[in-house]
C-alpha positions as CSV (number, residue, x, y, z in Angstrom):
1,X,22.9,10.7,12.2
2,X,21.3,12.9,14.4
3,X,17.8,11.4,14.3
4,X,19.4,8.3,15.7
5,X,20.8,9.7,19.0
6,X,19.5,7.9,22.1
7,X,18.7,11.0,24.1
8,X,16.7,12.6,21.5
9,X,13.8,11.0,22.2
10,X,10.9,10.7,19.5
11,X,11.3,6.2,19.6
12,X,7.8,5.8,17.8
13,X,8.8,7.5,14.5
14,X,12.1,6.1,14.2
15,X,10.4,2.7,15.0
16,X,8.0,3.5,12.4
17,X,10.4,4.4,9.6
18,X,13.0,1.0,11.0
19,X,9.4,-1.2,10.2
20,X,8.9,0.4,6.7
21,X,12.6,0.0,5.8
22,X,12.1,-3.6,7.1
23,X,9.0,-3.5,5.1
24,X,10.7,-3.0,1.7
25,X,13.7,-5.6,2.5
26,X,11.4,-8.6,3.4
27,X,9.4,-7.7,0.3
28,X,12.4,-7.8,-1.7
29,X,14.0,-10.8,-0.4
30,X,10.9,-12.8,-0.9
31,X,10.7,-11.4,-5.1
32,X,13.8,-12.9,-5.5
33,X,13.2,-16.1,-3.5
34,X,10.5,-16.8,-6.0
35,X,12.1,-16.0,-9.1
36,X,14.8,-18.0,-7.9
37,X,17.4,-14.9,-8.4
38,X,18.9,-15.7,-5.3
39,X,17.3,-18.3,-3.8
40,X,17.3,-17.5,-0.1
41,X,15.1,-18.5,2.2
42,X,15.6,-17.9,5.8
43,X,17.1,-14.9,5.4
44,X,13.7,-13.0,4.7
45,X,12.5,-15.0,7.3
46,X,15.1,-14.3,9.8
47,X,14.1,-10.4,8.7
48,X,10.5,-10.9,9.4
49,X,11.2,-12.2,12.8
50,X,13.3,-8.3,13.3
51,X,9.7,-6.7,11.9
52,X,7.8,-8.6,14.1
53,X,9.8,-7.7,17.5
54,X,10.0,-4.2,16.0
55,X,6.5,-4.6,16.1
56,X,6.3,-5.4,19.3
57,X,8.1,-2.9,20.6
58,X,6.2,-0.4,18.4
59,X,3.0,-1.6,20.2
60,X,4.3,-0.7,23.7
61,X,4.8,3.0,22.2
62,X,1.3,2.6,20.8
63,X,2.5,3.6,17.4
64,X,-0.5,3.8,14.6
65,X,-0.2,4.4,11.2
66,X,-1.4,7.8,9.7
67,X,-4.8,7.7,8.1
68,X,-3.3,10.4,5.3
69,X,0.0,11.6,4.8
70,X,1.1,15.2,5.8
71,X,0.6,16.5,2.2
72,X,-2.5,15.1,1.6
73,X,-4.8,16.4,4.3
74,X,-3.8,20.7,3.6
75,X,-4.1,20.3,-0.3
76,X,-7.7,18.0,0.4
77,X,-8.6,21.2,2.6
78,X,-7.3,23.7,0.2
79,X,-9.4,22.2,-2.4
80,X,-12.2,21.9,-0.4
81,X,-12.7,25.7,0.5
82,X,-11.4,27.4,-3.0
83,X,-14.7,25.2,-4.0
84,X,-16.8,25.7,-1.1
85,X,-16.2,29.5,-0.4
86,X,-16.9,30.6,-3.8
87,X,-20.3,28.3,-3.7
88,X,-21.0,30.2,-0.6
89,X,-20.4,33.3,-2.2
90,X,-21.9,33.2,-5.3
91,X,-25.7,31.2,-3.6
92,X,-28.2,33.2,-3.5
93,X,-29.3,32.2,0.1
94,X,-26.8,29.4,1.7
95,X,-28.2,30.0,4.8
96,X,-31.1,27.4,3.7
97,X,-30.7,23.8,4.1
98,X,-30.7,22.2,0.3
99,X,-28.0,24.7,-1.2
100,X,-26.3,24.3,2.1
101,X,-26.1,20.9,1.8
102,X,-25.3,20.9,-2.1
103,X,-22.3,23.3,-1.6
104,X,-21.3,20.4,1.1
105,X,-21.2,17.5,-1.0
106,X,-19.3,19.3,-3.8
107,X,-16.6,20.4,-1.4
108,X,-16.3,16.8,-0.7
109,X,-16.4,15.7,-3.8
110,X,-14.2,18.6,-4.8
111,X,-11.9,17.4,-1.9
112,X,-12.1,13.8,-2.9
113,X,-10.9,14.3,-6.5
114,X,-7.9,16.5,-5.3
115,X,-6.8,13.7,-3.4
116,X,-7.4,11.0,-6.3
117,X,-5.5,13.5,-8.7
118,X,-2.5,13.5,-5.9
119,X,-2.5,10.0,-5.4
120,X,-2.3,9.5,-9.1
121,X,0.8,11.5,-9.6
122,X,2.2,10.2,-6.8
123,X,2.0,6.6,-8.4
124,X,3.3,8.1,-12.2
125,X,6.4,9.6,-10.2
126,X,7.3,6.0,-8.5
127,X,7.1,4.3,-11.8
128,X,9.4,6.5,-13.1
129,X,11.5,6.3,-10.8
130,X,14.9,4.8,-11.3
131,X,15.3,0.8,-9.9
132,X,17.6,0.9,-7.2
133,X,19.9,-1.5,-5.8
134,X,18.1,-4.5,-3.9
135,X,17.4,-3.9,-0.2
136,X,18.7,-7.2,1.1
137,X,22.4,-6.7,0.1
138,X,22.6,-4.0,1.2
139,X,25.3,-4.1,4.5
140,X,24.7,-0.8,5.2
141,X,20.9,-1.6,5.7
142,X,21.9,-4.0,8.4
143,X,24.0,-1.4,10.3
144,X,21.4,1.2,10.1
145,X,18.9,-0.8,11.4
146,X,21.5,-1.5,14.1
147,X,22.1,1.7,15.0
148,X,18.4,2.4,15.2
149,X,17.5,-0.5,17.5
150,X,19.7,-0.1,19.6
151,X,19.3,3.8,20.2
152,X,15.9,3.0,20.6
153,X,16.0,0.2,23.0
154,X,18.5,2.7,25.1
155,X,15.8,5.2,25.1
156,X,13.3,2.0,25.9
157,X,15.2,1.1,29.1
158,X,15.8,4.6,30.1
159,X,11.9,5.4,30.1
160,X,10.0,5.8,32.9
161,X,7.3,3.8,32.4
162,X,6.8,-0.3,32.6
163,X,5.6,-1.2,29.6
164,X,7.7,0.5,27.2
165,X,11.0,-0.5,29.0
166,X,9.7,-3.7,28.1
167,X,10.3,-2.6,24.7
168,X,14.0,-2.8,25.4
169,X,13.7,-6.6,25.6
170,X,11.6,-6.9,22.7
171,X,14.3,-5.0,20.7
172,X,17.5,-6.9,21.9
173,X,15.5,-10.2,20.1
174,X,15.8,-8.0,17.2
175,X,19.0,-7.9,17.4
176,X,19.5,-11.0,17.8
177,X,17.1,-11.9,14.9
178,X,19.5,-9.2,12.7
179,X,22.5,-10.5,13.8
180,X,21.4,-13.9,12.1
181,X,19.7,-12.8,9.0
182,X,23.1,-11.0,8.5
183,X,25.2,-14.0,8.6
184,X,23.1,-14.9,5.7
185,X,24.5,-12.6,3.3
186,X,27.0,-14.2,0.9
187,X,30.3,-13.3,1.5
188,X,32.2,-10.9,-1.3
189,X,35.3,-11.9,-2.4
């Protein structure tokens, strides 16, 4: 893949997407730990320990998660002005402070309820959507996640400053931490 090219730059997203991928994988290592499906127990732990030196790494790049996702915050806006424009329109002076502030709040609420109703669907659509096959198994997870460490440790040690070629440490304990909760998968015969 392209995105995973060493030179191209951009480490703090493809860190970012590497944690939630992580994310899922512990999540579903542990549901099946506990219902005993396949009992495994250090090998979501052996994942968590990747996560948590992806993490660190992902600090040095001061990576922060988005307060709304890139769909949310137009359509919120949208919805706030095709409410709040017409109010403007339609008062009969909204250069006085109570309609002003009464065409206000019901652009934000306006704006608030868009967002609910897109948050909503965007639950229905993942409960629809069909089960895959479970994260942990997965070998080609393992040498994704490969791939993306260690392009991103390349671009670590190639950057020019201190701290986040100190990320390229923090990344080959990763892989070292991969390498093991790998071994852990059972063997197909």
């Amino acid at each position: 893949m392209s995105r995973d090219d060493p030179f191209a730059g951009g480490v703090a997203p493809r860190l970012r997407r590497l944690d939630r991928d992580l994310a899922e994988a512990i999540v579903d290592a542990q549901c099946r730990d506990w219902t005993a499906d396949r009992p495994d127990r250090v090998g979501f732990a052996r994942l968590g320990q990747v996560r948590r030196e992806v993490g660190r790494a992902a600090a040095r790049y001061r990576v922060s998660p988005r307060a709304v996702d890139r769909t949310a915050a137009p359509a919120v806006l949208l919805a706030g002005l095709l409410v709040v424009a017409p109010l403007l329109w339609l008062a009969p002076d909204p250069g006085r402070p109570l309609p002003l502030a009464a065409i206000a709040v019901a652009g934000l609420w306006a704006a608030d309820l868009f967002r609910a109703g897109l948050r909503r669907l965007r639950i229905r659509r993942a409960r629809h959507a069909p089960d895959r096959a479970a994260p942990i198994d997965d070998p080609f997870r393992y040498a994704r996640a490969r791939r993306t460490i260690e392009s991103c440790a390349a671009a670590a040690r190639a950057d020019r400053s201190y701290r986040r070629r100190g990320a390229a440490a923090d990344l080959e304990y990763a892989l070292d931490w991969l390498s093991a909760a790998q071994e852990e998968l059972p063997r197909v015969r």
